[in-house]
LUMMARLUM-103725 format. One record per residue (C-alpha): residue in three letters; residue number from 1; x, z, y. Coordinates in steps of 0.2 Angstrom, whole numbers, always signed. Layout:
+-----+-----+-------+-------+-------+
|   r |   k |  east |    up | north |
+-----+-----+-------+-------+-------+
| ALA | NUM |     X |     Z |     Y |
...
+-----+-----+-------+-------+-------+
This chain:
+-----+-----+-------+-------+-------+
|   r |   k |  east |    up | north |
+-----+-----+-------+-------+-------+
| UNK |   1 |   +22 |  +158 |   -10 |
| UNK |   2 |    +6 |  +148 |    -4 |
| UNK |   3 |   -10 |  +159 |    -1 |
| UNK |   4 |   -23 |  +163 |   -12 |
| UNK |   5 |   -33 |  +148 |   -18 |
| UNK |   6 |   -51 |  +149 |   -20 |
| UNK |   7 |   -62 |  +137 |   -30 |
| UNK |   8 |   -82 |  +134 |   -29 |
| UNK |   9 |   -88 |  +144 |   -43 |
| UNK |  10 |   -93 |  +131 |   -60 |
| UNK |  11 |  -111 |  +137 |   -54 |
| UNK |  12 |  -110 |  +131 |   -36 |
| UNK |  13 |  -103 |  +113 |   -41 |
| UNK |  14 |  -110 |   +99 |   -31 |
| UNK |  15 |  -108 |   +80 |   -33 |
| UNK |  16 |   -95 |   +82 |   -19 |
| UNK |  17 |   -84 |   +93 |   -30 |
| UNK |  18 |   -69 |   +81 |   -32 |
| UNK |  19 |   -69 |   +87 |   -53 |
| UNK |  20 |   -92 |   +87 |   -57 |
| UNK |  21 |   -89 |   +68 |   -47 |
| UNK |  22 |   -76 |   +61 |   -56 |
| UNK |  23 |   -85 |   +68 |   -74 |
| UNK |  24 |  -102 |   +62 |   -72 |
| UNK |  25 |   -95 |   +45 |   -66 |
| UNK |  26 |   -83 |   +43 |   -81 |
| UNK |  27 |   -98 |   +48 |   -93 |
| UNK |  28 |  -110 |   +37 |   -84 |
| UNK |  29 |  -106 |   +18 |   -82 |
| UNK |  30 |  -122 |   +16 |   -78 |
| UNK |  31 |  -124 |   +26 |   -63 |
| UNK |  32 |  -103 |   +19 |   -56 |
| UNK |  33 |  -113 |    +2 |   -57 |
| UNK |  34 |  -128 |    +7 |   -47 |
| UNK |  35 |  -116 |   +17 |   -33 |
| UNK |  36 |  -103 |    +4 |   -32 |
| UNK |  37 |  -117 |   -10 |   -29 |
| UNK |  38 |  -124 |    +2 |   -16 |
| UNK |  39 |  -109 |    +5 |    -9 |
| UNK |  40 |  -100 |   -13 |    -8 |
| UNK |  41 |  -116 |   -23 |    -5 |
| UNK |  42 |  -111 |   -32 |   -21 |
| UNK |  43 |  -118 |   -37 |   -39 |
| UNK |  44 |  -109 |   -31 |   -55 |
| UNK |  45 |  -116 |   -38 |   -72 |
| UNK |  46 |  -105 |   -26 |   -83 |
| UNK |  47 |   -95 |   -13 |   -79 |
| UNK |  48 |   -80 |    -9 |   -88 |
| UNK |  49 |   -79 |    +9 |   -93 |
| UNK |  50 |   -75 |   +23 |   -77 |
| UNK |  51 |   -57 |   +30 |   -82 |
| UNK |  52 |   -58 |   +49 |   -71 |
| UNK |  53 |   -43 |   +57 |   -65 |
| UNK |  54 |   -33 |   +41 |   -71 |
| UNK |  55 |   -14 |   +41 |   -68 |
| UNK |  56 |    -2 |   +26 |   -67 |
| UNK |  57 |   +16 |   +25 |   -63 |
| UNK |  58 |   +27 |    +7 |   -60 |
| UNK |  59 |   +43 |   +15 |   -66 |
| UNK |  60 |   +52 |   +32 |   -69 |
| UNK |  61 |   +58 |   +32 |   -52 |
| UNK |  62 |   +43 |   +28 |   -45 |
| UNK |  63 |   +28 |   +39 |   -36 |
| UNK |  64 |   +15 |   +41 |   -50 |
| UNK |  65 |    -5 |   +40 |   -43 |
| UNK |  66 |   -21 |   +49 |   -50 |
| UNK |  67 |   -38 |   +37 |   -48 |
| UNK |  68 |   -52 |   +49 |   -44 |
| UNK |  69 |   -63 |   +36 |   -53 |
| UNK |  70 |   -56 |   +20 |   -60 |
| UNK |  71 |   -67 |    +5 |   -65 |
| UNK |  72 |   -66 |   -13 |   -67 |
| UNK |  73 |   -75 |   -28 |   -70 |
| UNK |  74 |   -72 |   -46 |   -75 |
| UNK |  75 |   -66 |   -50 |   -58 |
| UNK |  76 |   -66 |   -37 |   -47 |
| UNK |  77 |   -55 |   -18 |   -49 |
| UNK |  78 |   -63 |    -2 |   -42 |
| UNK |  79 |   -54 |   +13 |   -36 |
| UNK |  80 |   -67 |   +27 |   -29 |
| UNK |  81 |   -59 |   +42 |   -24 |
| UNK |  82 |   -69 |   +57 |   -16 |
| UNK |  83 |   -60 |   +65 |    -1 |
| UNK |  84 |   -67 |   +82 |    +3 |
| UNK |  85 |   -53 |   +90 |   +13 |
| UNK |  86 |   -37 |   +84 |   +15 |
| UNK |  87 |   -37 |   +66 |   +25 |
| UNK |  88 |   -19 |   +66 |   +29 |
| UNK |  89 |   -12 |   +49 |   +26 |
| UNK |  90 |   -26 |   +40 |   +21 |
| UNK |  91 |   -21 |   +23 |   +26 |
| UNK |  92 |    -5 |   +24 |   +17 |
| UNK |  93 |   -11 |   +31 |    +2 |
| UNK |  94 |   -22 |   +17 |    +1 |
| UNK |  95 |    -8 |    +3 |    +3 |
| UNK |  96 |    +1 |   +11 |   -11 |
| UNK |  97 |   -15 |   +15 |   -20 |
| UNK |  98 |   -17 |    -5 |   -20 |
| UNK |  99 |    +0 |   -10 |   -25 |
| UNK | 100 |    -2 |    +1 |   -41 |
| UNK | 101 |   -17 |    -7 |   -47 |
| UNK | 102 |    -8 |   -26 |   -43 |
| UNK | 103 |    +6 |   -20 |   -51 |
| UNK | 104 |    -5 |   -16 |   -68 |
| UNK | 105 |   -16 |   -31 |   -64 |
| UNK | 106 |    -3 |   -43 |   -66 |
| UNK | 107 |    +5 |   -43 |   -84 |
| UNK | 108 |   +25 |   -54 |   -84 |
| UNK | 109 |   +24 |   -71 |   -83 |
| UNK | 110 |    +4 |   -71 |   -77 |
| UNK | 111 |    +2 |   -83 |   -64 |
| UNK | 112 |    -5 |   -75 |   -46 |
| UNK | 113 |   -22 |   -83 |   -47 |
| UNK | 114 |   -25 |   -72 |   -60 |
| UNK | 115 |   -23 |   -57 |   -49 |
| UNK | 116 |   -41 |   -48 |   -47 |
| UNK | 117 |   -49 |   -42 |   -33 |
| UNK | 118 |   -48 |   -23 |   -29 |
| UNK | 119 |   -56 |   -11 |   -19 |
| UNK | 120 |   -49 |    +6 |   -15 |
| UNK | 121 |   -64 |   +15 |    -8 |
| UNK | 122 |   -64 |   +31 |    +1 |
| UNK | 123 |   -77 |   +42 |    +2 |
| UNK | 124 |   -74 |   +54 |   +17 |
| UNK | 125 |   -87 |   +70 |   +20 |
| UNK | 126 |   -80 |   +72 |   +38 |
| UNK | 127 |   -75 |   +55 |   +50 |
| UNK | 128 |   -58 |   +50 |   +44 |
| UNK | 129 |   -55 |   +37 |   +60 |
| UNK | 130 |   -58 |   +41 |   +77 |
| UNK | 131 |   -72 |   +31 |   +81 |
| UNK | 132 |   -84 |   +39 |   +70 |
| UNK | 133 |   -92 |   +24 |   +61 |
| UNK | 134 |  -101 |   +28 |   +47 |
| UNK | 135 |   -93 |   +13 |   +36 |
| UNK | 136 |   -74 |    +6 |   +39 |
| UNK | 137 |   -70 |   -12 |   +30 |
| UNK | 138 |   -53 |   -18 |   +31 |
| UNK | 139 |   -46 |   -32 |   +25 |
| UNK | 140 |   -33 |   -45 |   +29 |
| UNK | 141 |   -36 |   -56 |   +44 |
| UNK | 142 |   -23 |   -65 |   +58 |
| UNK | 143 |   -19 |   -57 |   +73 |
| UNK | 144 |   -21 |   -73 |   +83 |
| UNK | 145 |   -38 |   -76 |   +76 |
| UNK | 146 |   -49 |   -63 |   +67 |
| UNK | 147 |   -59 |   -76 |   +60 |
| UNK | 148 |   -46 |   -82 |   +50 |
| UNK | 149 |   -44 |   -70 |   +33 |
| UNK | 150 |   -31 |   -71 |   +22 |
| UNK | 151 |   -41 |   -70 |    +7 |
| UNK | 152 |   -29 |   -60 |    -3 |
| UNK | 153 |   -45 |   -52 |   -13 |
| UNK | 154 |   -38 |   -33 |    -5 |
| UNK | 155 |   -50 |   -22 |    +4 |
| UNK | 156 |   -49 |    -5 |    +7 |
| UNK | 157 |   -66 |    +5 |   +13 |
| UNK | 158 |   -68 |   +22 |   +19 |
| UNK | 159 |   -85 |   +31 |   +21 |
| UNK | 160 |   -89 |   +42 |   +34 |
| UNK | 161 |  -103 |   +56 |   +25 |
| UNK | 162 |  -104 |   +67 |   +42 |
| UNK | 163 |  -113 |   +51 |   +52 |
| UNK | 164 |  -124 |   +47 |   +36 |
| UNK | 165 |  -137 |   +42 |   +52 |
| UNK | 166 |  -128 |   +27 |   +56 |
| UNK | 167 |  -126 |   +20 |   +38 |
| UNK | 168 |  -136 |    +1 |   +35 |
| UNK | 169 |  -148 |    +5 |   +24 |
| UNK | 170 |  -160 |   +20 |   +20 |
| UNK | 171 |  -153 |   +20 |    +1 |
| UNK | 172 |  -133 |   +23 |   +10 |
| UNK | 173 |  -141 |   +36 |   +21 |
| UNK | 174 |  -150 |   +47 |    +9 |
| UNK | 175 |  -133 |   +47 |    -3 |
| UNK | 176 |  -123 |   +50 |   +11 |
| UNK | 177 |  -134 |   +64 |   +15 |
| UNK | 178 |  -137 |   +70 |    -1 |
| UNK | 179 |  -114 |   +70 |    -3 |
| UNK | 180 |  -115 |   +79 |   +14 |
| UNK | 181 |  -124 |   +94 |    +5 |
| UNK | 182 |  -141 |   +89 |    +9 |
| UNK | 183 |  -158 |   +90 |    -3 |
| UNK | 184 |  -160 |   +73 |   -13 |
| UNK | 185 |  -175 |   +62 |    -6 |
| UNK | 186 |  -174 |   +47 |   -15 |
| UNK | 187 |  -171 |   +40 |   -33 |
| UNK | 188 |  -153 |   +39 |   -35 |
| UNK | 189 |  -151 |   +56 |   -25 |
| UNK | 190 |  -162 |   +65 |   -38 |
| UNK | 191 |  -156 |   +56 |   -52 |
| UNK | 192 |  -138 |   +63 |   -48 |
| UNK | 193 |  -144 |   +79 |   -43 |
| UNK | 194 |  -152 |   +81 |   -61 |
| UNK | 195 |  -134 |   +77 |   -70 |
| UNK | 196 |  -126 |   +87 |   -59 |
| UNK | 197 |  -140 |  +102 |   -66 |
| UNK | 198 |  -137 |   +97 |   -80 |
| UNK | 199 |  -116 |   +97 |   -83 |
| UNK | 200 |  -118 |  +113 |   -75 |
| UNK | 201 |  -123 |  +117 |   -95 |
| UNK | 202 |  -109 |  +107 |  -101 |
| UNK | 203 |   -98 |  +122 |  -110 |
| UNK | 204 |   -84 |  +111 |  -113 |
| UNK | 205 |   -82 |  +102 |   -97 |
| UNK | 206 |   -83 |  +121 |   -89 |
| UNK | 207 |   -67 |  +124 |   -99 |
| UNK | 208 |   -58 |  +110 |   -92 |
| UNK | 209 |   -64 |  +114 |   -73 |
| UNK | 210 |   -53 |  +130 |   -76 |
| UNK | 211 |   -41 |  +120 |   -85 |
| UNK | 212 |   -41 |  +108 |   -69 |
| UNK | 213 |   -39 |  +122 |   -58 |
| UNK | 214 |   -24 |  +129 |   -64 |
| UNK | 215 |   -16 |  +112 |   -65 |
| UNK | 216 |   -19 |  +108 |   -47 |
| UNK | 217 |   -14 |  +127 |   -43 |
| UNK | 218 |    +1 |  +124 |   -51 |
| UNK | 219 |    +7 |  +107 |   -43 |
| UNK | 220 |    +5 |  +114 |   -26 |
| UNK | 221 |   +16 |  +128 |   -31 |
| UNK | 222 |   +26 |  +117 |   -38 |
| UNK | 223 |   +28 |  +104 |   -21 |
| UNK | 224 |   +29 |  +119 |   -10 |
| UNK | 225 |   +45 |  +126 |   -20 |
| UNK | 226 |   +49 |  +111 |   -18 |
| UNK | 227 |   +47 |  +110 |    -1 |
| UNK | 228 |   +56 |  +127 |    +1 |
| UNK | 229 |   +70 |  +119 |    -6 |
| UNK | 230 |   +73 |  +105 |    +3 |
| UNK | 231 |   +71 |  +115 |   +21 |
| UNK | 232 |   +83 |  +126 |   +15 |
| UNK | 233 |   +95 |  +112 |   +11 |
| UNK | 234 |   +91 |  +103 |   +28 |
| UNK | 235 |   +95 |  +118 |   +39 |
| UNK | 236 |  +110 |  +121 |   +29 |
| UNK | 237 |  +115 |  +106 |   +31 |
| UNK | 238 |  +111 |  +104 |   +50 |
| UNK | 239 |  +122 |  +121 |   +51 |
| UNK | 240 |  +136 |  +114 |   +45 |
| UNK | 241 |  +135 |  +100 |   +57 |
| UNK | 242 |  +131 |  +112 |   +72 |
| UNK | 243 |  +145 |  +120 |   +67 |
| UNK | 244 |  +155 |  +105 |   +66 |
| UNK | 245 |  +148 |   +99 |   +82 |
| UNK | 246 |  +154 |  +116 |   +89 |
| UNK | 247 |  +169 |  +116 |   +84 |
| UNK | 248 |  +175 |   +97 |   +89 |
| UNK | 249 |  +167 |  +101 |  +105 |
| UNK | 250 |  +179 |  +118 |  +106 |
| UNK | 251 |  +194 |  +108 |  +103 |
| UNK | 252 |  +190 |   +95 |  +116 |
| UNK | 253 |  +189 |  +107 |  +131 |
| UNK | 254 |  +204 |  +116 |  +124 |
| UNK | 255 |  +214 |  +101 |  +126 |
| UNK | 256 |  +204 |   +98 |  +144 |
| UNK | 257 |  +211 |  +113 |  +151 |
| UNK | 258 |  +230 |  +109 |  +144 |
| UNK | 259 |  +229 |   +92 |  +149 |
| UNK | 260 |  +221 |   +98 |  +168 |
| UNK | 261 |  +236 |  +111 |  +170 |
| UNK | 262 |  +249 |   +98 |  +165 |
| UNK | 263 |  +242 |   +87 |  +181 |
| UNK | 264 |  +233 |   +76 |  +170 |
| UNK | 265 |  +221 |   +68 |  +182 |
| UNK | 266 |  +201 |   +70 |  +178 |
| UNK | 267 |  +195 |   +53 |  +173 |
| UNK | 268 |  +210 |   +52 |  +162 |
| UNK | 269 |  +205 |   +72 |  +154 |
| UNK | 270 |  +188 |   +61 |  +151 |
| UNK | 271 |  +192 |   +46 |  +144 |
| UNK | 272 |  +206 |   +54 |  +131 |
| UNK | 273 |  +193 |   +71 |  +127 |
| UNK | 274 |  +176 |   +62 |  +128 |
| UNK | 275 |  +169 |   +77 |  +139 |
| UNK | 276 |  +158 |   +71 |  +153 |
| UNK | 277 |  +168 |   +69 |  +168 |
| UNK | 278 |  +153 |   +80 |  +178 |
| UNK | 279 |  +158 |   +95 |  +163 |
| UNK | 280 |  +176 |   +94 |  +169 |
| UNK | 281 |  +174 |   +94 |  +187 |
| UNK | 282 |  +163 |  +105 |  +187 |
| UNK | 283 |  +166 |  +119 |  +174 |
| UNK | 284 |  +185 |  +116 |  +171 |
| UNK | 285 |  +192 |  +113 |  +187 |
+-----+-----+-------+-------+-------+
């Protein structure tokens, strides 16, 4: 069974906690806006309502996905997730992260034009890339010429909390700070700081961070049966081949040797066996 998991007390909850972000978001449209426009450099008129912990699946067969926080506005869709851990695949999620929202973009029949802009935006409190740059912005371009874009409307963004130093303005480096556990210094900071003070009160959302708990307790349990299963059906299954490999190979040298003590010549031994001609010479000779 996986080890013993242990969770911030609902005391100790910062803005970084994946469950407090994700709530104070979702209740505040308001303050999505303000971070969003911060973060993307962009102006947003009216925000559309932050869905938290937002699932969506294209299909039965198909791999479901939980938005963090998941917003929109008349043009644009915004996907914010808070990474504190776990960066593994990030890339990739994010590709399939963006083919979700399309997918729900679109209704049948709609033409493409009417396909949104999205924004899949990580924020990251240690460096998810190599380069430690406080911001990464991808988007489409050609290979020949960089200049060129695509202009398909998909960018995918991931911030780097742990080089707050290097972010643009003074407003991106006091929230980075502030994420990466620091004191807040300017408005926005202490204006999140006070409603994270303040759903520390919140009774009802402290029954659902236990609630919360238990679930992601339980889907890890759940994946690494899972996983338990699958090994064991692997290396059963890559017995049976061994074994099978064993035994053809068994068979083969057995015919070898009658084959050698008939007078057989070598290369012919190899050619009707498949052994090696270097294996006969050298071991059944």
């Amino acid at each position: 069974m996986p080890g013993i998991k242990k969770y911030p007390a609902w005391e100790e909850l910062t803005f970084a906690n994946n469950f407090l972000f994700c709530k104070i978001l979702e209740s505040d449209p308001e303050l999505c806006r303000q971070l969003l426009e911060m973060l993307l450099h962009v102006r947003i008129e009216k925000l559309s309502s932050p869905k938290s912990e937002w699932t969506m699946q294209e299909g039965l067969d198909a791999k479901s996905v939980r938005f963090d926080v998941y917003t929109k506005d008349e043009n644009r869709i915004f996907d914010i997730e808070i990474q504190t851990t776990n960066q593994k695949n990030l890339p990739k999620r994010a590709r399939y992260y963006q083919s979700i929202i399309d997918m729900d973009n679109l209704s049948h029949g709609e033409k493409y034009s009417r396909l949104k802009d999205s924004y899949v935006i990580f924020l990251c409190l240690e460096a998810p890339f190599k380069k430690r740059l406080p911001v990464y912005f991808f988007e489409n371009t050609c290979r020949g010429d960089d200049k060129i874009k695509l202009n398909d409307g998909a960018y995918k963004v991931f911030f780097n909390a742990s080089d707050y130093a290097k972010m643009e303005s003074d407003e991106e480096k006091n929230f980075f700070k502030f994420l990466a556990g620091h004191e807040a210094e300017n408005e926005l900071t202490k204006s999140i700081e006070e409603k994270v003070i303040f759903a520390r009160k919140n009774m009802e959302w402290r029954k659902q961070y236990m609630t919360w708990q238990q679930t992601i307790d339980e889907e890890k349990d759940i994946a690494f049966e899972e996983g338990v299963r699958q090994g064991l059906e692997q290396g059963i299954a890559q017995g049976l081949v061994r074994g099978m490999e064993q035994g053809v190979y068994k068979k083969s040298v057995e015919d070898a040797k009658a084959m050698l003590a008939d007078g057989m010549d070598v290369n012919l031994v190899a050619k009707y066996t498949g052994l090696p001609l270097e294996t006969i010479e050298s071991e059944l000779c």
